[in-house]
BALOBA-1460 file (C-alpha; in Angstrom, 3 decimals):
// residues 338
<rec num="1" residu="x" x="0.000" y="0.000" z="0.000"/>
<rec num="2" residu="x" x="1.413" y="3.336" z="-0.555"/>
<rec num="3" residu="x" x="-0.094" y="7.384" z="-0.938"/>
<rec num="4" residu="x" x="-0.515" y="9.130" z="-4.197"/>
<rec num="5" residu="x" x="-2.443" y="12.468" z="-5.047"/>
<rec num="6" residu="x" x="-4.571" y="13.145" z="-7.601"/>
<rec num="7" residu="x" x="-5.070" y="16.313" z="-9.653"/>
<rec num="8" residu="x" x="-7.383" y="17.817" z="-12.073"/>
<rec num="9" residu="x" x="-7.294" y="17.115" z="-15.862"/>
<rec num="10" residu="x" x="-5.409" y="18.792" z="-17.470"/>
<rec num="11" residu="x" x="-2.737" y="17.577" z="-15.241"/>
<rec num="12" residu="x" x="-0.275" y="20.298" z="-15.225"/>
<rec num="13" residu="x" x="3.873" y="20.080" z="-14.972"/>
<rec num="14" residu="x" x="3.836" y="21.821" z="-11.749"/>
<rec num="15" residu="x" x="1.300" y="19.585" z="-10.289"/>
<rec num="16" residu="x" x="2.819" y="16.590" z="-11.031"/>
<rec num="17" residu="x" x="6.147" y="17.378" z="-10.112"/>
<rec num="18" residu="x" x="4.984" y="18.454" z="-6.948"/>
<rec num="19" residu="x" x="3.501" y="14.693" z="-6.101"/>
<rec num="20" residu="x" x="6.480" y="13.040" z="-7.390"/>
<rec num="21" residu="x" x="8.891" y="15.796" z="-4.662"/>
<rec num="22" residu="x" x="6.615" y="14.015" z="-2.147"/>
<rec num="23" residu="x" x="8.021" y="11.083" z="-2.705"/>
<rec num="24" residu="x" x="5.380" y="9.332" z="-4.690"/>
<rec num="25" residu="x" x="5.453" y="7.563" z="-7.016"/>
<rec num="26" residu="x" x="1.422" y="7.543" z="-8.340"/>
<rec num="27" residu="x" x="-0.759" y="10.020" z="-9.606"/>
<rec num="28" residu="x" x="-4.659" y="9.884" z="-10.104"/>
<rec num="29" residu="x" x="-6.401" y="12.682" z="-12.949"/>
<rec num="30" residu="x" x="-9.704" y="14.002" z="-11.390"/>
<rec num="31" residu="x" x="-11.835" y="14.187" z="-14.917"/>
<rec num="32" residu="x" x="-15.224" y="16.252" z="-13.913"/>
<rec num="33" residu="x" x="-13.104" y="18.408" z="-15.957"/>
<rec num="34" residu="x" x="-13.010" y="16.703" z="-18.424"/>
<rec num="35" residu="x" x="-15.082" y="17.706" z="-21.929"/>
<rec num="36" residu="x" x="-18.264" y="16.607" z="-21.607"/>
<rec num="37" residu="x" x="-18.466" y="15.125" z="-24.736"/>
<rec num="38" residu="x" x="-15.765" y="11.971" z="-23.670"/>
<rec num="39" residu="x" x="-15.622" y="10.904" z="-26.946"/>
<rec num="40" residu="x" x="-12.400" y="13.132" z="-27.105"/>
<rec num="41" residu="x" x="-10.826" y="11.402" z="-24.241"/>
<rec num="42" residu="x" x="-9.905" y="8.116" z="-27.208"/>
<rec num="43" residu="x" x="-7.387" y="5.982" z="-26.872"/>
<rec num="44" residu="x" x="-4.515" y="8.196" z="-28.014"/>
<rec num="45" residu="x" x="-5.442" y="10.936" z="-25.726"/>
<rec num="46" residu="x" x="-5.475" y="8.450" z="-22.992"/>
<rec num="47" residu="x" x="-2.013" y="7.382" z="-24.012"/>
<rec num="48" residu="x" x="-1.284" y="11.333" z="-23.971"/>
<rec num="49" residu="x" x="-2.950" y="11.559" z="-20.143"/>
<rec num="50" residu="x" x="-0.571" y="8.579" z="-19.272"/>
<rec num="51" residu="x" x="2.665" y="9.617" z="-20.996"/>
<rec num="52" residu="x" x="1.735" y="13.443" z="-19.152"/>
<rec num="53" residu="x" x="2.560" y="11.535" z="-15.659"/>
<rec num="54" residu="x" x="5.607" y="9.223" z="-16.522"/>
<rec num="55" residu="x" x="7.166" y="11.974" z="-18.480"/>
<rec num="56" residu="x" x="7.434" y="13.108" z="-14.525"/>
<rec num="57" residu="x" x="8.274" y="10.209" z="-13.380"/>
<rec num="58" residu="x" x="4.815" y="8.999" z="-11.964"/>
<rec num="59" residu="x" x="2.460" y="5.740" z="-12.583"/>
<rec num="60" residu="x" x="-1.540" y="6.878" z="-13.578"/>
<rec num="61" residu="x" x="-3.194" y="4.845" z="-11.016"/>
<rec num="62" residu="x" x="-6.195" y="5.444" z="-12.525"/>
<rec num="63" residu="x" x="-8.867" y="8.324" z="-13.507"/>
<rec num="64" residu="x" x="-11.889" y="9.381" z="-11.111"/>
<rec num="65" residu="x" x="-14.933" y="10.756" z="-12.193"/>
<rec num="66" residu="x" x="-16.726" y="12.355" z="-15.366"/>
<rec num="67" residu="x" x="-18.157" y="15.077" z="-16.462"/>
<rec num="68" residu="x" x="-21.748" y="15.583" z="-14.936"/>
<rec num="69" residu="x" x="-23.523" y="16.647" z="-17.689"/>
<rec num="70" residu="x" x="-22.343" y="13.478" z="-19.145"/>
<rec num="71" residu="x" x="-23.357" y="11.077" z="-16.476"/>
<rec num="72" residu="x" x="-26.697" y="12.667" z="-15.456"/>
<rec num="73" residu="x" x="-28.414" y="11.143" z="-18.521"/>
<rec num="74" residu="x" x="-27.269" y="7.500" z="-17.371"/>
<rec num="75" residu="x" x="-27.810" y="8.240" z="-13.730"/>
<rec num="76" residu="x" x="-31.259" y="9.245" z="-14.083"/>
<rec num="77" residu="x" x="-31.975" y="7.867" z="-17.737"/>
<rec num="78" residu="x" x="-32.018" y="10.742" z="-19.960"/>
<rec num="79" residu="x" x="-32.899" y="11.423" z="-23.596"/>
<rec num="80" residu="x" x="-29.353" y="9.922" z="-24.141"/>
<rec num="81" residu="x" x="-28.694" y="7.329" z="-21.980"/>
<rec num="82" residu="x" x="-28.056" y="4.448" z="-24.264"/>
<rec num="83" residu="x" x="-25.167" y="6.379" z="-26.289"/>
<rec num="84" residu="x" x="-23.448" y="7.592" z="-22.865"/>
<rec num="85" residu="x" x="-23.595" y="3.777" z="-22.028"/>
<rec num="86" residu="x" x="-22.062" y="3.002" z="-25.142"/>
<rec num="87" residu="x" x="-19.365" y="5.869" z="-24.454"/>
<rec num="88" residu="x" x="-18.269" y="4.206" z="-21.116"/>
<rec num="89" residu="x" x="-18.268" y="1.070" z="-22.478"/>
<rec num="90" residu="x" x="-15.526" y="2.029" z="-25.201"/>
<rec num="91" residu="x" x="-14.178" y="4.374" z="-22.607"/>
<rec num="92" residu="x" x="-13.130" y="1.032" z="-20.917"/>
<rec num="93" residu="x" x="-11.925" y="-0.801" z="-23.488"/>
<rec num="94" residu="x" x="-9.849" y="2.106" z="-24.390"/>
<rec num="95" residu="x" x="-8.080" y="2.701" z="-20.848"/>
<rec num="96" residu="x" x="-7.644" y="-0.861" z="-20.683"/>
<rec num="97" residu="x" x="-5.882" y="-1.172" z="-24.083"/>
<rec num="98" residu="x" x="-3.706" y="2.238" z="-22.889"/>
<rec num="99" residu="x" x="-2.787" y="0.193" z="-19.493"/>
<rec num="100" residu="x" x="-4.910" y="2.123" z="-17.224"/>
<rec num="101" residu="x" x="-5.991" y="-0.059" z="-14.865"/>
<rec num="102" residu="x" x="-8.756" y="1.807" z="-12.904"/>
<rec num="103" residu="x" x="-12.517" y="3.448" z="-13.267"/>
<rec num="104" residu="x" x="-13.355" y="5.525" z="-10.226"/>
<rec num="105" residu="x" x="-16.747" y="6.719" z="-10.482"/>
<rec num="106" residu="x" x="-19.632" y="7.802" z="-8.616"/>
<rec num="107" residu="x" x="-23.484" y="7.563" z="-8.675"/>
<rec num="108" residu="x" x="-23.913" y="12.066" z="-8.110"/>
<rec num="109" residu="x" x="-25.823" y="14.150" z="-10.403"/>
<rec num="110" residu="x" x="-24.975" y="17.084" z="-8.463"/>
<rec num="111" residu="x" x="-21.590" y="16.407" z="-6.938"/>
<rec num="112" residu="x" x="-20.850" y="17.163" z="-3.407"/>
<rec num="113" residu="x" x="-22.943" y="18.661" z="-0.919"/>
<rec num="114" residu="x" x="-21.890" y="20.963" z="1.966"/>
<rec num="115" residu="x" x="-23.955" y="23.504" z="4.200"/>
<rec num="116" residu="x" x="-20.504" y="25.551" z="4.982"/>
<rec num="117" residu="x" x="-16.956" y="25.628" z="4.112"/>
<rec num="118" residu="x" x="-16.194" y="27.569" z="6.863"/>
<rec num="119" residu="x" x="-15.924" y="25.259" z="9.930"/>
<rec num="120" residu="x" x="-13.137" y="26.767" z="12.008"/>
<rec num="121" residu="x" x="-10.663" y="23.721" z="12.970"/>
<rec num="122" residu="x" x="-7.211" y="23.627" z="14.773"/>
<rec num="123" residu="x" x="-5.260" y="27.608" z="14.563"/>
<rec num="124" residu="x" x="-8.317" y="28.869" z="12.517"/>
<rec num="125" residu="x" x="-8.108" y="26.378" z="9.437"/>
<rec num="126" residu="x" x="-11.723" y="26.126" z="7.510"/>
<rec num="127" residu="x" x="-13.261" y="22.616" z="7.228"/>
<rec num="128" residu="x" x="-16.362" y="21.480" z="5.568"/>
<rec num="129" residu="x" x="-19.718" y="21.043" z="7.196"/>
<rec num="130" residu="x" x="-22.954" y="18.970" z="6.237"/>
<rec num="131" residu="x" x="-25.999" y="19.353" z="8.506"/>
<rec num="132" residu="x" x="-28.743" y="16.718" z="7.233"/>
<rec num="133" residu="x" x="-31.590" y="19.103" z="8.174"/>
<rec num="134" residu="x" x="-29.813" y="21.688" z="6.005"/>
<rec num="135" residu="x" x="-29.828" y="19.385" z="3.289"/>
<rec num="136" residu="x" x="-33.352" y="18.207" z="3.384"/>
<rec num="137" residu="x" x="-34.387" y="21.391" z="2.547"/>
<rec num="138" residu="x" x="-32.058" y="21.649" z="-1.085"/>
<rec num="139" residu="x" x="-34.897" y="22.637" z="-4.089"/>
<rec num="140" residu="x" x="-35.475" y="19.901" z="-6.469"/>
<rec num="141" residu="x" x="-32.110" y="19.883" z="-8.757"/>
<rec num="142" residu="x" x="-33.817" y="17.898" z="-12.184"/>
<rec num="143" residu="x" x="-37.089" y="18.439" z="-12.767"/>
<rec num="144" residu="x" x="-39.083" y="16.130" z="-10.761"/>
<rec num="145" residu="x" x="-38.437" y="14.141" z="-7.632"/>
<rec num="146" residu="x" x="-36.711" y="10.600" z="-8.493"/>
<rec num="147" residu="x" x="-38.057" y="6.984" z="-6.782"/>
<rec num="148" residu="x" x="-35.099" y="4.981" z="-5.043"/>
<rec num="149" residu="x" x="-36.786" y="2.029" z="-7.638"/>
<rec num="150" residu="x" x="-35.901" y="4.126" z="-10.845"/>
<rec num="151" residu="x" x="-32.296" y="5.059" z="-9.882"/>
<rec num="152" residu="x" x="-31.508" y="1.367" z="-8.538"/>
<rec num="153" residu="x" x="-32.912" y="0.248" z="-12.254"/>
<rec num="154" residu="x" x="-30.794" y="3.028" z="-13.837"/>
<rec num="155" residu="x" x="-27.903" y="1.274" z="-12.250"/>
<rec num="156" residu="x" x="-28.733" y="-2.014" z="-12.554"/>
<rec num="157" residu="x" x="-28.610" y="-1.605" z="-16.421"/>
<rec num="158" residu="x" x="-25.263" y="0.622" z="-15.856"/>
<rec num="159" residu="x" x="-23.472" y="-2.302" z="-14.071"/>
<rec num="160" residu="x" x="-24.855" y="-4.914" z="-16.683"/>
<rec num="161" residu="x" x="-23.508" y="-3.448" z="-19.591"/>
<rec num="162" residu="x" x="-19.901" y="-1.814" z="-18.449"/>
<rec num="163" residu="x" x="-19.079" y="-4.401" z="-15.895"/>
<rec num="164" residu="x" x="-18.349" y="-6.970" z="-18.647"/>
<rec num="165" residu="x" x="-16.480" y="-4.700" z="-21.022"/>
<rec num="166" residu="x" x="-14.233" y="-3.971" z="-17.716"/>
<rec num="167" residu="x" x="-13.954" y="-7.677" z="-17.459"/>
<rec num="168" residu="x" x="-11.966" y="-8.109" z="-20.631"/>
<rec num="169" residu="x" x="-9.971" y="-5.150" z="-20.883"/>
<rec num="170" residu="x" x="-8.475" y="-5.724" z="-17.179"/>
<rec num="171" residu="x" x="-10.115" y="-2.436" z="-15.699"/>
<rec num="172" residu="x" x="-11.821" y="-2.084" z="-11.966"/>
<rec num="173" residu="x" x="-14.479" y="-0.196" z="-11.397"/>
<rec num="174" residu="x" x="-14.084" y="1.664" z="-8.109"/>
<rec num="175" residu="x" x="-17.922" y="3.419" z="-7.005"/>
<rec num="176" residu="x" x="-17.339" y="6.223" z="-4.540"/>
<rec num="177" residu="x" x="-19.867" y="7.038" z="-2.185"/>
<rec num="178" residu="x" x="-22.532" y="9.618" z="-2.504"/>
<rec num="179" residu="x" x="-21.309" y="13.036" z="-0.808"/>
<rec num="180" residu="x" x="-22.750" y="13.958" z="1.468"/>
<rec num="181" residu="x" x="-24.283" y="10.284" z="2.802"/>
<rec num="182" residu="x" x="-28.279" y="11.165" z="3.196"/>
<rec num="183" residu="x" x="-31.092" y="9.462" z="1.855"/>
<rec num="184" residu="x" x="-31.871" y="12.220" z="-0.895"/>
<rec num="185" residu="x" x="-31.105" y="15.436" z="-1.841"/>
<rec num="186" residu="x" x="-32.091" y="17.896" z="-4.757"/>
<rec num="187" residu="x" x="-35.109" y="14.840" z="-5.679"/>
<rec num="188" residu="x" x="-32.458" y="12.525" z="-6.299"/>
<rec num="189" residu="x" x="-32.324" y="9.599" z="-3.685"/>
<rec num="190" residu="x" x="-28.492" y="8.750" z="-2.288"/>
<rec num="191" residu="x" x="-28.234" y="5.140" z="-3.024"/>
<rec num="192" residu="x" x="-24.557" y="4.832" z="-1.786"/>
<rec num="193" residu="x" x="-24.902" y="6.485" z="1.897"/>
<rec num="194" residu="x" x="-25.496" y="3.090" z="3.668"/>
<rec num="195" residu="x" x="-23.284" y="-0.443" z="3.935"/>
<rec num="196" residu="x" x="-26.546" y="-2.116" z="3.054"/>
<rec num="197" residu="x" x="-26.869" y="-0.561" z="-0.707"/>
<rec num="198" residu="x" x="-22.933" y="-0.881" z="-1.079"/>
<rec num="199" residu="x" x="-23.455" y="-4.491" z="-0.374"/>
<rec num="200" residu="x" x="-26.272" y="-5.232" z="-2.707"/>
<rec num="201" residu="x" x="-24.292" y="-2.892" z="-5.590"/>
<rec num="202" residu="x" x="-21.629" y="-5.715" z="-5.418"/>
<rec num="203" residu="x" x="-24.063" y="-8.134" z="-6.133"/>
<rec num="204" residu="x" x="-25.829" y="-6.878" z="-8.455"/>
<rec num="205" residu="x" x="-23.279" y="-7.826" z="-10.962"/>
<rec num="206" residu="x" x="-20.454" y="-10.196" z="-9.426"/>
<rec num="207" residu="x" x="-17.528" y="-9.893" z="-10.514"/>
<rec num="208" residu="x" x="-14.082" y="-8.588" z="-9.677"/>
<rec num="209" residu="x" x="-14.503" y="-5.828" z="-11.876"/>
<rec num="210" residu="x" x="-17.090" y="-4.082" z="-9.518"/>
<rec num="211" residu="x" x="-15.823" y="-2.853" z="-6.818"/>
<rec num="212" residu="x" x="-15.025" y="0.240" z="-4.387"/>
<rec num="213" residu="x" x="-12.924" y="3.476" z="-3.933"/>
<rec num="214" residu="x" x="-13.561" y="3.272" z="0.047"/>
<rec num="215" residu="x" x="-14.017" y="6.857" z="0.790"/>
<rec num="216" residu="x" x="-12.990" y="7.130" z="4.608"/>
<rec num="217" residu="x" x="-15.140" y="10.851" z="4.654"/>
<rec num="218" residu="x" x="-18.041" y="9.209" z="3.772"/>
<rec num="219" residu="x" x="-17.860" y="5.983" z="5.537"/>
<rec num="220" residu="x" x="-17.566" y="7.815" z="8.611"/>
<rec num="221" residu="x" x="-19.887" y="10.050" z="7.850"/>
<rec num="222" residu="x" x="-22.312" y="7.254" z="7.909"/>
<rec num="223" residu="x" x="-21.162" y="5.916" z="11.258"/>
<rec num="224" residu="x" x="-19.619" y="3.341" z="10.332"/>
<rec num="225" residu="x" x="-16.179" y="1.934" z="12.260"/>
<rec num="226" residu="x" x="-13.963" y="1.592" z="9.171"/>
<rec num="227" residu="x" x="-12.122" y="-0.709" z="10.404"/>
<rec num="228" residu="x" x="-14.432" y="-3.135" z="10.331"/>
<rec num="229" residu="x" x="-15.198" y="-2.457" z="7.134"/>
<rec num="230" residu="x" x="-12.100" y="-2.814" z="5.642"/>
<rec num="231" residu="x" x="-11.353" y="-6.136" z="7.684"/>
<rec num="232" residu="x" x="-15.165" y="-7.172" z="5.497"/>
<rec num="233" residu="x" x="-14.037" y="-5.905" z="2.390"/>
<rec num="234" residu="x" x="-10.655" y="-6.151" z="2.134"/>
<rec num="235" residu="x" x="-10.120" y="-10.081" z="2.155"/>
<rec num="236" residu="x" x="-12.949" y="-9.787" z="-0.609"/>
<rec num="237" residu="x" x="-10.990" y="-7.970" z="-3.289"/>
<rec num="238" residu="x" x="-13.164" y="-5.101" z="-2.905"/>
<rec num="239" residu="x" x="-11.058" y="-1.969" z="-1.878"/>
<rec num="240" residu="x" x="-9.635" y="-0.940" z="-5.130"/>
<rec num="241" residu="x" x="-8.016" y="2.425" z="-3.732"/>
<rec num="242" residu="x" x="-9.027" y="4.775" z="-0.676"/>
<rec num="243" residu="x" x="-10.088" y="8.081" z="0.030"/>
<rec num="244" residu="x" x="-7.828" y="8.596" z="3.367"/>
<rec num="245" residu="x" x="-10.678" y="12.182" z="4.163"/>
<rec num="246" residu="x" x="-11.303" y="12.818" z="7.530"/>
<rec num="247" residu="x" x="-14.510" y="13.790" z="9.691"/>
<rec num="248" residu="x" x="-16.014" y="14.476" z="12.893"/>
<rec num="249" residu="x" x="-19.588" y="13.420" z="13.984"/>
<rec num="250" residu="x" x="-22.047" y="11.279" z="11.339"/>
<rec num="251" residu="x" x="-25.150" y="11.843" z="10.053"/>
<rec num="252" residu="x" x="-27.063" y="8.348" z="12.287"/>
<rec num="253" residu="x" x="-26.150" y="9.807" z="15.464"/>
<rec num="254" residu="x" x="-25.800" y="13.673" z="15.144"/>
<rec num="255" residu="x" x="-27.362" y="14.589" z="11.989"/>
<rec num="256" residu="x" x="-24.228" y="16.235" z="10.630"/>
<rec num="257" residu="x" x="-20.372" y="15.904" z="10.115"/>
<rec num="258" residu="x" x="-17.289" y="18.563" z="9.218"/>
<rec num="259" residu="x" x="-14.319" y="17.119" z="7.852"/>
<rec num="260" residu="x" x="-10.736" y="17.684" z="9.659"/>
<rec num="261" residu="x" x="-7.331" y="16.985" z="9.561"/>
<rec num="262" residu="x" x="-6.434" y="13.344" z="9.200"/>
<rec num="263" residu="x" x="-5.215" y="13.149" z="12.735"/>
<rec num="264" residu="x" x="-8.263" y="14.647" z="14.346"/>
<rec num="265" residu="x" x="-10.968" y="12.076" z="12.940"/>
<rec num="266" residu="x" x="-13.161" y="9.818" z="14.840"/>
<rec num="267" residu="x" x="-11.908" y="7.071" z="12.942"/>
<rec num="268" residu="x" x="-8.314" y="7.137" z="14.024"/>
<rec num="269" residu="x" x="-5.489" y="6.928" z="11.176"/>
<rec num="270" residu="x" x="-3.537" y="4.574" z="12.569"/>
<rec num="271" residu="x" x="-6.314" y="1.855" z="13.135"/>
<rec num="272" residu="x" x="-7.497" y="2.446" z="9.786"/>
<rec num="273" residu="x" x="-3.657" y="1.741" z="8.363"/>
<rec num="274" residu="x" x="-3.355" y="-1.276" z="10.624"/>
<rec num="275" residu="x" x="-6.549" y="-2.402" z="9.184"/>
<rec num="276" residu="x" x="-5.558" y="-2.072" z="5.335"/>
<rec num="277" residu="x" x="-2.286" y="-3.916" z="5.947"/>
<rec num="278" residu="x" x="-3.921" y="-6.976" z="7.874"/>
<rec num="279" residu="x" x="-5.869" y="-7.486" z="4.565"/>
<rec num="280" residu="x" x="-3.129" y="-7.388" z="2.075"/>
<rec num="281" residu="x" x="-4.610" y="-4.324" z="0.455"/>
<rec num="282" residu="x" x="-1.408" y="-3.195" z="-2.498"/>
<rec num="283" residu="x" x="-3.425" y="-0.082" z="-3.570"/>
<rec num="284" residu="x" x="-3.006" y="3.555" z="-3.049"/>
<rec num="285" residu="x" x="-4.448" y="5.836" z="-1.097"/>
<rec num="286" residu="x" x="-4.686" y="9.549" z="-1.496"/>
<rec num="287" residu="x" x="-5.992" y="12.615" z="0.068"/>
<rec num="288" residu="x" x="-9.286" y="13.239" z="-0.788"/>
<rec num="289" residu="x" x="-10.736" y="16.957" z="0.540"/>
<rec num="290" residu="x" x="-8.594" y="18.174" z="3.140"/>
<rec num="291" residu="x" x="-9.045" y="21.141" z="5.572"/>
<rec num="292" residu="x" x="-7.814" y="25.114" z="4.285"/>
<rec num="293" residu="x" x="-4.563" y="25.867" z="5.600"/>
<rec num="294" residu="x" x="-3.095" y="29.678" z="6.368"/>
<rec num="295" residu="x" x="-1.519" y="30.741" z="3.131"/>
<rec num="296" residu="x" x="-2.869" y="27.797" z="1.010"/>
<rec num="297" residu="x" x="-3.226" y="27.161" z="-2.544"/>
<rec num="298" residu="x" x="-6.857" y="26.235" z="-3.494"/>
<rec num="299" residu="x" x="-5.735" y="22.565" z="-5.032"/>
<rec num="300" residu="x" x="-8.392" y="23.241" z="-7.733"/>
<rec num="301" residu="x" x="-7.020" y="24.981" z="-11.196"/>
<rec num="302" residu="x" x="-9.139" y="27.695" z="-12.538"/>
<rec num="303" residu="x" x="-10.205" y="25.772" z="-14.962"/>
<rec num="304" residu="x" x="-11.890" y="23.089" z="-12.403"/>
<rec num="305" residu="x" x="-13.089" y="25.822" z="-10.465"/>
<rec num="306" residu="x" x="-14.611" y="27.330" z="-13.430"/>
<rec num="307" residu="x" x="-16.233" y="23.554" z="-15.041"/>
<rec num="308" residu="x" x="-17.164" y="21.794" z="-12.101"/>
<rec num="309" residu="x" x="-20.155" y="21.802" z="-9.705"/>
<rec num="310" residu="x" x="-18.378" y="22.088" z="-6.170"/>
<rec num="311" residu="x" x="-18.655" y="25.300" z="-4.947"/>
<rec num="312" residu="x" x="-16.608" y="24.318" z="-1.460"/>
<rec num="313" residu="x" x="-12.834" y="24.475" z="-1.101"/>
<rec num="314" residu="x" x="-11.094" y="20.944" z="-1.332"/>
<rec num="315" residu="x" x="-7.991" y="21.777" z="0.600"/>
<rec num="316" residu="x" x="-4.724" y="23.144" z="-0.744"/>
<rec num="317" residu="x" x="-0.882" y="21.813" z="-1.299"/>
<rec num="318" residu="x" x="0.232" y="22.606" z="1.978"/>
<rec num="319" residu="x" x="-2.760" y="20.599" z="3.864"/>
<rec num="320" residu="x" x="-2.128" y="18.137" z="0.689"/>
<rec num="321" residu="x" x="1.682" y="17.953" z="1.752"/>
<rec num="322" residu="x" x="0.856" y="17.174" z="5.437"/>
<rec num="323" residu="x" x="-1.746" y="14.541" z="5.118"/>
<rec num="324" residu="x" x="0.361" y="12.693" z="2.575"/>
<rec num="325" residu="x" x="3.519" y="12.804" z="4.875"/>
<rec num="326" residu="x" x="1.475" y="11.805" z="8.019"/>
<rec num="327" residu="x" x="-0.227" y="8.732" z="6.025"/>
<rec num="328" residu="x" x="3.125" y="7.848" z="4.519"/>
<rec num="329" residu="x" x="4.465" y="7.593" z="7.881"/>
<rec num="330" residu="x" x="2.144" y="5.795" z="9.480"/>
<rec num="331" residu="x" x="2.117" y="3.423" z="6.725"/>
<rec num="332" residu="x" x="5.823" y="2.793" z="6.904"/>
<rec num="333" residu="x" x="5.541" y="1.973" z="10.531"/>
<rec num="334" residu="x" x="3.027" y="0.126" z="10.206"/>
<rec num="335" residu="x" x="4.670" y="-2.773" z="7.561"/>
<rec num="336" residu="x" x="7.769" y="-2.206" z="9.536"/>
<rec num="337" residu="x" x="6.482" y="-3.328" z="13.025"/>
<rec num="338" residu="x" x="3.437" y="-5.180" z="12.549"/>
C-alpha cells in the first residue's frame, strides 16, 4: 500500500512534479473536468494523459470521475442514456488497451454537498460542514423528484452493460460514495450512503470488476467503524483504492459531520492503516478533501473551479503535503512493526 495524489485534468507540470517531490510515485487525474463530450478522451489521448505523468516520473493509477452533464443522462436515464452507455463502455476498453488499470466513479448528479466551508478547525483552518436538516431542505435539482426504484434500475442496467467490457480489458471499477451520505437530496435519492446498498451494488453484478474506492469521509460520515469495514471488504478484493478524508460526527447519530485533519478524525489513522495492511490491500491511497490551511493554494485549477459543480474548497498543497507525509508515515511503521 502506498499514498498518491490526484489532480485535475489537465494535469499540469507543476502539479505533477509536486507529487512526485513528495516522494510518490502515483498520480490519479480528477476528470469532472473533463469535456463533456468523452468521446475526445480516445485511446490516443489516454495514451497522452498517461505519458503526461511518466514523463514526470509517476504511474496513472487510474482516472476518477466524469463530467456531470455526461453522467446525469445515465444516472437518471435521460434522452441519451443508451449512447453515454455506449461511451463508457468504449471508454473502458480504451483505458484498458492504454494500461490504465482503474474506473473511479460515482453515482452524483450534483456532486458534493456541503452547508458551509467555513468550519473553524485547529489555529483557525476552515473545514467542511454537512448538517442533514440543512440538506433536506435543497430545491429539487432535475425536474421532478426521483423513486429509489428508478435510480436502482438506472444502475442495474449501468453495471450490466460496463461491468463486462471492464472484465476483458483488465479495468476495476471503483464506485465512490454519494457526498454527502443522506437518503436524498435535490429529488435525487443517495443510493450509496449506507453499507446495506454498497453491499447489494456488489451483487448486483459479481464480478471482480465491480468494486469500491472506500471513501474514509463518507464511511464515517455514515457511522460506520472503518475498520471493520475494511477487515469485510478487504479479504474480498473489494477496496480498489481509498479516500484517506477525515470527519467528525455522522449523520445516524448527530445529523451532521465537518471534515478535519487526518489526525483529528473519529476514525483514528492509525487503526485504519493497521486495518488495510492486515488485509493485504497493495493499492493507493490519497488525500481526498482536506481542511484550508493559512496561506494555502486552493488545489483546484481555474479551470476546475470554473467547469465543475463544487462550490466548497477541497484543501490546498500545503494541507495536501501534510496529510500525505502523516499517512506515509504511518504506513511505513506500520509494515515495519506489525
Amino acid at each position: 500500500m502506498r499514498a498518491a495524489l490526484a489532480t485535475f485534468h489537465p494535469a499540469t507540470t507543476d502539479r505533477l512534479r509536486f507529487t512526485r517531490q513528495l516522494g510518490l510515485d502515483d498520480g490519479l487525474l480528477w476528470g469532472p473536468t473533463l469535456p463533456p463530450d468523452i468521446a475526445k478522451l480516445d485511446y490516443k489521448a489516454l495514451l497522452d494523459i498517461r505519458g503526461r505523468f511518466e514523463g514526470e516520473g509517476l504511474s496513472l493509477y487510474a482516472i476518477e470521475t466524469l463530467p456531470a452533464a455526461f453522467m446525469q443522462d445515465v444516472i437518471l436515464n435521460g434522452p441519451h442514456r443508451d449512447e453515454r452507455v455506449e461511451e463508457l463502455r468504449r471508454l473502458v476498453r480504451d483505458m484498458g488497451r492504454a494500461r490504465i488499470g482503474v474506473f473511479g466513479y460515482n453515482w452524483m448528479v450534483d456532486g458534493v454537498w456541503r452547508t458551509s466551508n467555513h468550519h473553524t478547525l485547529r489555529g483557525g483552518a476552515k473545514g467542511t460542514v454537512s448538517v442533514a436538516e440543512d440538506l433536506a431542505r435543497a430545491p429539487v435539482t432535475h425536474g421532478r423528484e426521483y423513486t429509489e426504484d428508478e435510480i436502482w434500475e438506472n444502475y442495474r442496467y449501468f453495471l450490466e452493460a460496463v461491468v463486462p467490457v471492464a472484465e476483458e480489458a483488465g479495468v476495476r471499477l471503483a464506485l465512490h460514495p454519494n457526498d454527502a451520505p443522506v437518503p436524498s437530496v435535490g429529488g435525487v435519492p443517495a443510493l450509496f450512503s449506507t453499507r446495506a446498498n454498497f453491499e447489494r451494488a456488489l451483487a448486483l453484478v459479481d464480478s471482480p470488476a465491480n468494486a469500491l474506492c472506500l471513501c474514509l469521509g463518507n464511511w464515517g460520515a455514515m457511522g460506520e467503524k472503518i475498520p471493520e469495514v475494511i477487515r469485510d471488504l478487504g479479504p474480498r478484493g473489494k477496496i480498489v483504492y481509498v479516500h484517506f478524508q477525515a470527519v467528525q460526527n455522522n449523520i445516524p447519530e448527530h445529523g451532521r459531520f465537518n471534515e478535519c485533519f487526518v489526525d483529528e478524525a473519529d476514525n483514528d489513522a492509525l487503526d485504519i492503516m493497521l486495518a488495510l495492511h492486515e488485509t493485504g490491500f497493495d493499492g493507493v491511497f490519497i488525500p481526498g478533501h482536506v481542511p484550508q490551511m493559512e496561506g494555502d493554494d486552493e488545489w483546484r485549477t481555474s479551470h476546475s473551479l470554473s467547469t465543475t459543480p463544487y462550490t466548497h474548497p477541497m484543501g490546498g498543497h500545503r494541507a495536501r503535503a501534510f496529510t500525505v507525509g502523516y499517512l506515509r508515515g504511518l504506513a511505513k511503521a506500520v509494515e515495519r512493526l506489525a
